[in-house]
C-alpha positions, 0 to 999 in steps of 0.5 A: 861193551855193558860194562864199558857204557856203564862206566862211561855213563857214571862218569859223564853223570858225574861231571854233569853233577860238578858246578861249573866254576863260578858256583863252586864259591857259593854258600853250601846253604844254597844247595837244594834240599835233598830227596823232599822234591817230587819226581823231576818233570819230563825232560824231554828225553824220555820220549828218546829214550823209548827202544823198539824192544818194547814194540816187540816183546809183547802184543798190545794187551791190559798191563801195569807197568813201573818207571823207577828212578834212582838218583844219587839222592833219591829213589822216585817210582811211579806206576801206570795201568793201561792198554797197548805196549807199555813203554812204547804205545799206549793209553792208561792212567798213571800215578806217583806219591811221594813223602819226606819229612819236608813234604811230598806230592801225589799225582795221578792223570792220563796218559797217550803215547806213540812212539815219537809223541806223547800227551798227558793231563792230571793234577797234582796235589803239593804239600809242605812242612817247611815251604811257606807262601810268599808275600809279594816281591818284584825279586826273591833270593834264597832267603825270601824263600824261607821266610815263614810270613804266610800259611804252609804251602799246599795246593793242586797243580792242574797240568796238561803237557804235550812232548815229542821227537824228530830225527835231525842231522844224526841225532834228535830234535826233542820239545816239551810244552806244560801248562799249569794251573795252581789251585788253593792257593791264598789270595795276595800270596806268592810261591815256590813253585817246588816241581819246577823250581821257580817262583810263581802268582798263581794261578798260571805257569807254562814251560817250554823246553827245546834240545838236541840230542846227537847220537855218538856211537853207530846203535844210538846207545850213547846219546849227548847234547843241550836244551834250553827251556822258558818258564813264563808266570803271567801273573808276576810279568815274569820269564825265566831261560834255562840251559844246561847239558844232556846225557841218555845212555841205554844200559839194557832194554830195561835200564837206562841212565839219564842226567839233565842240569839246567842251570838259570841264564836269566831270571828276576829272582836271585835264588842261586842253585834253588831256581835250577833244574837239577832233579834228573840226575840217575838210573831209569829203570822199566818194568812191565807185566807181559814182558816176554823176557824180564831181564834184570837189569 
């Protein structure tokens, strides 16, 4: 059955990576660049996609644990320390830096979790060698992205973020809610906001992601369904409404495998593919001190 799931799981992140028809005809410059962003924000999913192995493989206890995602173009690990049973109910700090020849970002916050809700709060630290602040449009495309007409982009994200699950009508009813608050940022100047792919007038930025998950064999192993989310920018007026499919399939109790498209339904800006949430595409895999059986995968 391993086998089959994985497979299965290839084939549908597979699809869930092809354009729809009507973006197969776009420029190939509009594809974003690949491994320069950080690691994808929460999608929701991860809350769904914690298994009651890890309420059982261990007594709660000090840990260090490690989530490491690998996609079709990039690798992205990050690491917690903390107290309770890592995975799945837990209060500790974590963490993740990550660096490209285009730039990188470092994070680092506290995090709270319970089996169906989480919350988490820390600052995030955003650098770039070719993303520029922007002047002030009413709309940008791609190329206004592009243009280097103000100071290299760098600043800290303040975030706060609170997600959670319900069992609904054989499946699950998932949300996130992110707050953000951008410092540093040069006065008069716009930006590519490069964790949530939008374009944002500092300092405020919040998101809220709204789906369901539907459970399509009898252990919940293979889950499929939709989201739809809203991105408000207070100071540009601005909401931006993104929709897109879903997939969870748990591989092993360590190993899973994850893909979320979320492609714009309505926005001011035009900036094709860039403005789309395309960064959760791949293998999950967790790792924990204590574990009493350590399987790999």
């Amino acid at each position: 059955m391993a086998p089959r799931r994985t497979l299965a799981a290839a084939a549908a992140l597979a699809a869930l990576a092809l354009p729809p028809a009507g973006a197969r005809a776009q420029d190939p410059a509009d594809l974003p660049p690949p491994a320069v962003d950080p690691p994808p924000v929460p999608s929701g999913v991860d809350v769904l996609q914690k298994r009651s192995y890890w309420a059982r493989s261990a007594g709660a206890r000090p840990f260090v644990s490690a989530v490491m995602d690998l996609g079709v173009i990039y690798y992205r690990p990050s690491l917690a320390v903390g107290f309770g049973k890592p995975h799945w109910s837990w209060l500790g700090i974590e963490g993740y830096a990550s660096v490209s020849p285009s730039g990188g970002a470092e994070y680092v916050g506290l995090r709270a979790a319970l089996p169906s809700v989480e919350i988490r709060g820390g600052a995030r630290y955003a650098f770039s060698t070719s993303q520029y602040f922007l002047e002030p449009r009413a709309s940008y495309t791609r190329r206004d992205t592009e243009l280097m007409l103000g100071p290299l982009s760098r600043y800290v994200a303040a975030e706060i973020e609170v997600s959670g699950s319900i069992p609904l009508l054989g499946g699950n009813l998932f949300g996130v809610g992110t707050g953000y608050a951008v410092l540093g940022a040069p006065e008069g100047f716009t930006l590519y906001e490069e964790s949530l792919h939008t374009v944002m007038k500092p300092p405020y930025l919040y998101r809220a992601r709204l789906g369901f998950l539907g459970e399509m064999d009898r252990y919940g192993e293979l889950r499929f369904g939709a989201a739809a989310e809203v991105l408000g920018n207070p100071g540009r007026g601005s909401v931006i409404v993104r929709i897109g499919p879903v997939l969870a399939v748990s591989l092993t109790h360590h190993l899973d495998a994850v893909g979320t498209v979320m492609v714009v339904a309505a926005a001011p800006d035009q900036l094709g593919l860039l403005g789309a949430d395309l960064g959760q595409l791949g293998l999950r895999y967790r790792w924990a001190t204590g574990d009493r059986w350590p399987e790999f995968p």
